[in-house]
C-alpha positions in Angstrom: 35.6 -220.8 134.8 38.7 -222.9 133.9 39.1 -226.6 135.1 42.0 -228.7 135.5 42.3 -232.4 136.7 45.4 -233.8 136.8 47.0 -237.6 136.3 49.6 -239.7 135.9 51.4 -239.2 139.0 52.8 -242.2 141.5 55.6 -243.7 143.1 58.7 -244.2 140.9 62.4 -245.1 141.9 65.3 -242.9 141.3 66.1 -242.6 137.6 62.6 -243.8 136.9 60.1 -242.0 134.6 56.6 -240.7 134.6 53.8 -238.9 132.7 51.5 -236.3 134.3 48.8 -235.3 132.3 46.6 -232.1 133.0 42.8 -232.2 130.9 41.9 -228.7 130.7 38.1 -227.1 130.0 36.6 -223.9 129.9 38.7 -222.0 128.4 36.9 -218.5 126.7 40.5 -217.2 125.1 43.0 -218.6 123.2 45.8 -216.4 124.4 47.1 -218.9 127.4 49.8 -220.2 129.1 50.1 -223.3 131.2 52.1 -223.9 133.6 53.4 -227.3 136.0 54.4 -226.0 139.7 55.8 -228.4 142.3 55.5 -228.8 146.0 57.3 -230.6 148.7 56.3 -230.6 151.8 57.4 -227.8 153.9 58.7 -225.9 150.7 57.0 -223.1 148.8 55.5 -223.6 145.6 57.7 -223.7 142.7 57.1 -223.3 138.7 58.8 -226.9 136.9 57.5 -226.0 133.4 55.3 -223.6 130.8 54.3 -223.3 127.6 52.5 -220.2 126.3 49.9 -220.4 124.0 52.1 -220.3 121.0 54.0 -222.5 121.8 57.1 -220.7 123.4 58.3 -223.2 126.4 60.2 -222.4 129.5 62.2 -224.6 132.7 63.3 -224.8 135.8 67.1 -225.2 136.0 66.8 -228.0 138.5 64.7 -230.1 135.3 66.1 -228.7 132.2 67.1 -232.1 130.1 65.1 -234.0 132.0 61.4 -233.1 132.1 59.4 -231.8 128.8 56.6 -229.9 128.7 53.8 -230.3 125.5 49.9 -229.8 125.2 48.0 -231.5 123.0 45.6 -228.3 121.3 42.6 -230.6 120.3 42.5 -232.7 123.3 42.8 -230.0 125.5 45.2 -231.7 127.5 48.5 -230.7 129.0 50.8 -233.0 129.5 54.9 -232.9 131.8 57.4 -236.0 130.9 59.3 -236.6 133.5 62.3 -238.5 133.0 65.5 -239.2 135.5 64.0 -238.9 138.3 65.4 -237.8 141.6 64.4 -237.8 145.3 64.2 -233.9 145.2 61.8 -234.3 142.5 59.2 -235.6 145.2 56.3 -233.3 145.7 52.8 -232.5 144.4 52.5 -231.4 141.2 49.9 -229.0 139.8 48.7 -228.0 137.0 48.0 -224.4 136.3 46.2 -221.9 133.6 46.2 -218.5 133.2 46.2 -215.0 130.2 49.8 -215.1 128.0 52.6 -213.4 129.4 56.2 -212.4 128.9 58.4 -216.0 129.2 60.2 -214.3 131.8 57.4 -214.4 134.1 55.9 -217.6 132.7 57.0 -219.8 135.8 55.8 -217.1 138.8 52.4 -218.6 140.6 50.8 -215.0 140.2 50.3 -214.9 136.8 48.0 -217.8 137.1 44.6 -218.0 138.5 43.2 -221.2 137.8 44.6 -224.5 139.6 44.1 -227.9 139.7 43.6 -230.4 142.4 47.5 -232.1 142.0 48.6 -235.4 141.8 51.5 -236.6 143.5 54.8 -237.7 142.8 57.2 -239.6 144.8 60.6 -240.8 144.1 63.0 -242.8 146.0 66.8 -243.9 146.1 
């Protein structure tokens, strides 16, 4: 069984930055891909940012140039810089793990099946 706790989240003002982090055990393959996915309230989960397990990465329009995705292989740890921050960036984040994919599909919540708790993020104007 995979498990994922996230960090880093908080309050931030509008063009602010932050650092989520994502420590990840359990793992019995190493043909991944992890995944951040956002939620705001009343919205639907959505994928923000993946890398596959060689290293292939993939974003959201909404974040491309502002938010980069990395892991860190011997720390087990995943890790989403978030920089420019806007309002509509406000949700909760989660981290998420599942078997390697096609990129196109790397950013769909059913090809994962192990989440984390989330942390939050909120920005404001």
């Amino acid at each position: 069984q995979v498990q994922l706790v996230e960090s880093g989240g908080g309050s931030v003002q509008s063009g602010g930055s932050l650092r989520l982090s994502c420590a990840a055990s359990g793992y019995t393959s190493s043909s991944y891909c992890l995944c951040w996915f956002r939620q705001a309230p009343g919205k639907e989960r959505e994928g923000v940012a993946a890398i596959d397990s060689d290293g292939p990465t993939t974003y959201a329009d909404s974040v491309k140039g502002r938010f980069t995705i990395s892991r860190a292989y011997a720390e087990n740890t995943l890790y989403l810089q978030m920089n420019s921050l806007k309002p509509e960036d406000t949700g909760m984040y989660y981290c998420a793990a599942g078997p390697s994919t096609n990129w196109w599909l790397l950013l769909r919540t059913n090809q994962y099946n192990s989440w984390g708790q989330g942390t939050q993020v909120t920005v404001s104007s």
